[in-house]
C-alpha positions in Angstrom: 93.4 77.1 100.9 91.8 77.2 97.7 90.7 80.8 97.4 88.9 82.8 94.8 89.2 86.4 94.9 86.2 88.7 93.7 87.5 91.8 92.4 91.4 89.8 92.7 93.3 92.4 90.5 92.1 95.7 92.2 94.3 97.3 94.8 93.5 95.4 97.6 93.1 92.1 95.6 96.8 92.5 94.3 98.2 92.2 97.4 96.1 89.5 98.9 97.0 87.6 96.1 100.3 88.1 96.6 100.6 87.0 100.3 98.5 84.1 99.2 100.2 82.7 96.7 103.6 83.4 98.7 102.1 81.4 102.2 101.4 78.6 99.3 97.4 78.8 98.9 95.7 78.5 95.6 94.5 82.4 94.3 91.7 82.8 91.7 91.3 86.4 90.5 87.8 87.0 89.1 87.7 90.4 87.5 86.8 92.5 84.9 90.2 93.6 83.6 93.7 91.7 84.5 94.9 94.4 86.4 96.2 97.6 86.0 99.5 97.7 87.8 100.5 93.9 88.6 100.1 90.7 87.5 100.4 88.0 90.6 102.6 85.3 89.3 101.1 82.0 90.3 97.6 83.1 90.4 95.2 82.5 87.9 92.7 85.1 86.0 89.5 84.4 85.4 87.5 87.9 83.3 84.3 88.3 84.7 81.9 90.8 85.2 80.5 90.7 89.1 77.1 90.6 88.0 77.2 87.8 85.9 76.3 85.1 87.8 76.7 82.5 85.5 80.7 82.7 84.8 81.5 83.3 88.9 79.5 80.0 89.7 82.1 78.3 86.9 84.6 80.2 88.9 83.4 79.5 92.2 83.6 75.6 91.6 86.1 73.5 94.0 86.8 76.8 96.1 87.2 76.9 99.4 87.1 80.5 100.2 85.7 83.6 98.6 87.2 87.0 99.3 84.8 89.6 98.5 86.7 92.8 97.6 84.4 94.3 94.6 82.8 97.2 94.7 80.6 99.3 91.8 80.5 102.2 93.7 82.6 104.7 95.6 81.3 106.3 99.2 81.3 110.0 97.3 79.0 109.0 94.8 76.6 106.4 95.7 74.0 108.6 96.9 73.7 110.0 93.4 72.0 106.8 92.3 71.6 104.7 95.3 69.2 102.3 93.4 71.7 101.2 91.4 74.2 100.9 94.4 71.4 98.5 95.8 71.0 96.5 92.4 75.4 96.6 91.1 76.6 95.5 94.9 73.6 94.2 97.0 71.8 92.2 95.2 74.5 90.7 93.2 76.3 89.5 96.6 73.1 88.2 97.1 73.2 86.3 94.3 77.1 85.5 94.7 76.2 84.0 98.4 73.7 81.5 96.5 76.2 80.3 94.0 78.7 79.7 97.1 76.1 77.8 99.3 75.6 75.5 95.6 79.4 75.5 95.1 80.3 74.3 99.0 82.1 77.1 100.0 82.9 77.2 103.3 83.9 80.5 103.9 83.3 84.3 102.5 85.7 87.0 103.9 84.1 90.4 102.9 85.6 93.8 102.8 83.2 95.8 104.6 84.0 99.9 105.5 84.9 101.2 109.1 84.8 104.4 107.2 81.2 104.4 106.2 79.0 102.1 108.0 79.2 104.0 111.4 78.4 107.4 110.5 79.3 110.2 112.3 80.8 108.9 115.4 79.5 109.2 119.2 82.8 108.9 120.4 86.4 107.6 119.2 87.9 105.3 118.5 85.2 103.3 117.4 84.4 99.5 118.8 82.3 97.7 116.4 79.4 97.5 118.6 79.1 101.2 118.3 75.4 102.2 116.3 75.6 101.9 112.9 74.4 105.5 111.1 75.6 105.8 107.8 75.1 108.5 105.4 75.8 107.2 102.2 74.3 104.4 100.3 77.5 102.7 100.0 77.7 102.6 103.8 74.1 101.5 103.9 74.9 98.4 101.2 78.2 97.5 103.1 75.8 97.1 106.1 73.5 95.1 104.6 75.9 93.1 102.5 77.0 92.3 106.5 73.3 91.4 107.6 72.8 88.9 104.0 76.1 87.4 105.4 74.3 86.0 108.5 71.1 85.3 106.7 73.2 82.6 105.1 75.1 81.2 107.8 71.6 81.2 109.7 70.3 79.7 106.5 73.2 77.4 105.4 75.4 77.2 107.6 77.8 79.5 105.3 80.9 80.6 107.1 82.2 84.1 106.8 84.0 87.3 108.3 83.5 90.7 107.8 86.6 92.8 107.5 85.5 96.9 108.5 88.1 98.1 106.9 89.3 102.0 107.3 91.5 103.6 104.9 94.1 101.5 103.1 96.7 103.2 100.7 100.1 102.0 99.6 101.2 100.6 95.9 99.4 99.9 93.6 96.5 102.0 94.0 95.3 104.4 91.1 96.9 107.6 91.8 94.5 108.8 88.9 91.4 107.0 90.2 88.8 109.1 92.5 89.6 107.0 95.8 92.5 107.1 98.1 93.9 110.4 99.5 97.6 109.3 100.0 98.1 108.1 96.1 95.8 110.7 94.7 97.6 113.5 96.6 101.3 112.1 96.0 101.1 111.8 92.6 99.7 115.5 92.6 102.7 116.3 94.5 105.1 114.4 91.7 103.5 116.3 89.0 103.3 119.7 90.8 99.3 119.8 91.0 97.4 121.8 93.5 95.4 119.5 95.7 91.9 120.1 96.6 90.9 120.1 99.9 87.6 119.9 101.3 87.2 122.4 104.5 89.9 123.2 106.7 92.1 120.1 106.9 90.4 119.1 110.0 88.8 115.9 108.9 91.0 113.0 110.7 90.6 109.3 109.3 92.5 106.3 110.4 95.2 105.3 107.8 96.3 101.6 107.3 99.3 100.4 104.9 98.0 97.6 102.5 100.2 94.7 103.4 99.0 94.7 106.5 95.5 94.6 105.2 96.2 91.9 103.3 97.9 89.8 106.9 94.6 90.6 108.0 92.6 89.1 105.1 94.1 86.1 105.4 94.0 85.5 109.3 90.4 85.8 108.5 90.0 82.9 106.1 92.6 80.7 108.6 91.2 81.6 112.0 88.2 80.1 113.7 85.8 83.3 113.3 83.2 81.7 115.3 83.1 83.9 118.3 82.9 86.5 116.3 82.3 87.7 113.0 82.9 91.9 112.6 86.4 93.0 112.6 87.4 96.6 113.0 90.7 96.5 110.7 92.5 99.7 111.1 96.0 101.8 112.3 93.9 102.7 115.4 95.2 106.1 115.1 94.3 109.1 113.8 95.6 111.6 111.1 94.2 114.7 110.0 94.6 116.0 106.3 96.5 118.7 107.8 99.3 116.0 108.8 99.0 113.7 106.3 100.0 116.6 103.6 102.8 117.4 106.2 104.3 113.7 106.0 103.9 114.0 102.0 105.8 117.1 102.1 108.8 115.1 104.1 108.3 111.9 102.2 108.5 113.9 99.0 111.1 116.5 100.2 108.1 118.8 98.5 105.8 121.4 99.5 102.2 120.8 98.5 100.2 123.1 96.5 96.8 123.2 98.4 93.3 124.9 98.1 90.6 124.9 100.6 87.1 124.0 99.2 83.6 124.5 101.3 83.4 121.1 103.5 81.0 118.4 102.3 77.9 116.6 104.2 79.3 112.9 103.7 82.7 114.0 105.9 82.0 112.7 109.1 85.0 114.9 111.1 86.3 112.0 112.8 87.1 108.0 112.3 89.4 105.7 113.9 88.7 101.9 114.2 89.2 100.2 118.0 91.1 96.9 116.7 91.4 95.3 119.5 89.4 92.7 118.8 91.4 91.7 115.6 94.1 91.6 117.8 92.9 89.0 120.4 90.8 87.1 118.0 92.6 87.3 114.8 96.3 87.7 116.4 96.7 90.7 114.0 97.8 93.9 114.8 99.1 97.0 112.6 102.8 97.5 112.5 104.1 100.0 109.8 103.7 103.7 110.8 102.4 106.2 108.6 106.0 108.1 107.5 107.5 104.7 106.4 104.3 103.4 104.8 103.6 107.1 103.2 107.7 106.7 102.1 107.2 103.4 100.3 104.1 105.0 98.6 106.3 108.1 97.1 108.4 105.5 95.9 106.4 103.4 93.9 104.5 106.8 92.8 108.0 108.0 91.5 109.6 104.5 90.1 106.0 104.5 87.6 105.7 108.1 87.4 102.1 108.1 88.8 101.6 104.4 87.2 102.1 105.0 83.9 103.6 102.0 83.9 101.9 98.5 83.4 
């Protein structure tokens, strides 16, 4: 496959690349910066902002498949300005699906959030036909990213799968950036920090190690998506923050410095992703368990000392 990745050097595009380029397919990273951690031998950069249209449709040309991993916002702050959440993310997909209908693309794969789109859940784990609530504008565009997606197969006959994704960590993502508990907190951990913890430690979320993300990003491209297009992508099991901090404690032979702050309105208590139909449709299932993923996470925090290292 010929594949061009949108937003390819981020954490999640680093390791698609990576299984890409190793299971022989063609990787184009289109990105604003070459990447902070990694560079994916055998795959090409191409700088780029995601809004300008112009240099992804020079990008796009002779692609086959476009993975759609960017994102201008983060689920904590897009109801702060959720206008331009609508203009950075869903009107500039909107523009991106055009340029892929001109190119010939035959397929977008599109991570979506299992975190955010369903809202506070009626019950657990979550199928993806359960009623789509969310409470933050990024869950809102993801949604309607989803809903442009058929428009243009309906349209023009433009392939696609969307990818609800719940909480990837693992290497590679910025233990100094303002997204991803497991990174954020271990590197607090390395450099004796208290962490900050909203509530009681109550709040459970479905954790899933990266590498398998990316197995699933691929099936997606590769398999026949045409009985259906929404893909719960998850662990399928729960972990509270309680026991999360507990497995960083043993992964780090450490004891985390916590404080408990008031909880916020965007914490829905609860989400954990059904995946079984990933698993009879994509042939994909989750594999590493938290303690050995979390334990190959303290590693690469401690080999780049919180990723100073480039």
């Amino acid at each position: 496959m010929r594949c061009l990745l949108l937003g390819g050097t981020g954490f999640m595009g680093t390791h698609l690349a990576e299984k890409l380029v190793a299971d022989g397919h063609e990787a184009r990273l289109f990105s604003r910066n070459p990447g902070k951690f990694h560079r994916v031998a055998g795959a090409e950069f191409v700088e780029g902002e995601f809004g300008n249209i112009g240099l992804f449709r020079e990008a796009v040309a002779g692609m086959e498949v476009v993975y759609h991993l960017a994102s201008a916002t983060l689920p904590k702050t897009s109801n702060d300005d959720p206008v331009y959440d609508v203009r950075s993310n869903l009107a500039d997909t909107v523009r991106m699906l055009e340029a892929c209908v001109e190119a010939g693309v035959g397929k977008v794969v599109f991570a979506s959030s299992g975190g955010t789109v369903y809202g506070p859940p009626e019950s657990v784990p979550i199928r993806e036909g359960h009623p789509t609530e969310p409470i933050s504008s990024y869950g809102i565009v993801k949604l309607a990213i989803e809903k442009y997606l058929g428009l243009f197969r309906h349209l023009h006959g433009l392939d696609y799968a969307a990818l609800r994704i719940s909480n990837p960590y693992g290497p590679f993502q910025d233990p100094a950036g303002q997204q991803g508990v497991v990174s954020v907190f271990l590197e607090k951990i390395r450099a004796g920090e208290t962490i900050s913890i909203w509530g009681d430690g109550g709040v459970v979320r479905d954790y899933l190690y990266v590498s398998e993300l990316a197995d699933a990003l691929v099936l997606a491209a590769e398999r026949d998506t045409t009985t259906s297009k929404i893909f719960n992508v998850g662990s399928g099991k729960g972990t509270s923050l309680s026991e999360m901090l507990s497995v960083m404690g043993e992964a780090s032979g450490r004891t985390p410095k916590v404080e408990y702050l008031p909880a916020r309105s965007l914490d829905v208590p609860a989400n954990i992703l059904d995946t079984e139909r990933a698993e009879r449709e994509l042939g994909w299932s989750a594999e590493v368990g938290l303690r050995e993923g979390v334990g190959r996470t303290w590693a690469w925090i401690e080999a780049t000392k919180g990723g100073s290292k480039v």
